[in-house]
Steps between C-alpha positions, in 0.01 A plus 500: 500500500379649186468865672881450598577417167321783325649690724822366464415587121523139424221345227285315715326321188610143450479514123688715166376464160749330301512589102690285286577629144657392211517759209231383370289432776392478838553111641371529840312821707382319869530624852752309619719456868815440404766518211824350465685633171863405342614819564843613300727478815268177638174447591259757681235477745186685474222588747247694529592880601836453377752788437446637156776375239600432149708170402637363219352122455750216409347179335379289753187391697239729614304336803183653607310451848156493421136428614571205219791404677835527381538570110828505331624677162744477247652852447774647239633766607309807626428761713300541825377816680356450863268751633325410874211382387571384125798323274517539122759240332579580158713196326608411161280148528248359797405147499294394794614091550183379349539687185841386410542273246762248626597360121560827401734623777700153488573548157602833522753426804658185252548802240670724717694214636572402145652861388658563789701133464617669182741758390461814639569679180157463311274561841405759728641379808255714707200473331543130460573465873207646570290310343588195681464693841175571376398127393613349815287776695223413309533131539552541916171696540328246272591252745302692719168459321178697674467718843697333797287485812647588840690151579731543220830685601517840662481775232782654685708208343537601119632186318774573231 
């Protein structure tokens, strides 16, 4: 099998190396066997030997396939280049579930709710909007806490 699929040109390795930056630094760098990203048009598979590709990132959950098990991440907006055998995703903010501070993101989704209750005419609509989008996506992958092992749902299921 592996001689048909190198010669089929296919990556025969079961793993990528997944990089997960912020701007100011790296969040995650493991060989991993799968990737599920919010993609900007919806979410995106990724295996390894995948065609190459760049994406814009939405805010949403990252899940990761991993000798770990499954880990998901909280992810503003972003991009992701895929490569056969690695992924970089670059994103505004990374929050692995563990690391999210669940007091924190519910107050920030009551103060989005709160200004966007309110005239219009002292916000910014967008900006405020997305902060909510990114409170409740912090607060759904906090649900999440820790690695998921294999009895939890497929990872070909992404929850919104």
């Amino acid at each position: 099998m592996r001689a048909m699929a190198g010669a089929l040109g296919v990556n025969a390795r079961r793993k990528m190396r997944l990089v997960v930056a912020t701007p100011t630094k790296i969040e995650f760098d493991e060989d991993v066997e799968s990737i599920i990203a919010p993609a900007y048009d919806g979410y995106l598979g990724v295996l390894p030997g995948h065609v190459p590709l760049i994406t814009m990132l939405r805010t949403g959950v990252l899940t990761v396939k991993s000798g770990r098990g499954r880990i998901e991440f909280a992810v503003s907006e972003g991009y992701m280049e895929v490569t056969p055998g690695k992924v970089i995703v670059l994103a505004e903010a990374v929050e692995m579930a563990e690391e999210i501070d669940v007091e924190r993101a519910l107050e920030a989704k009551r103060r989005a709710e709160e200004l966007l209750s309110k005239s219009t005419e002292h916000i910014d609509y967008v900006a405020t909007r997305a902060a909510l989008e990114r409170a409740l996506n912090r607060l759904k992958v906090a649900r999440q806490k820790g690695p998921k092992d294999e009895s939890g749902p497929p990872l070909h299921e992404p929850r919104d």
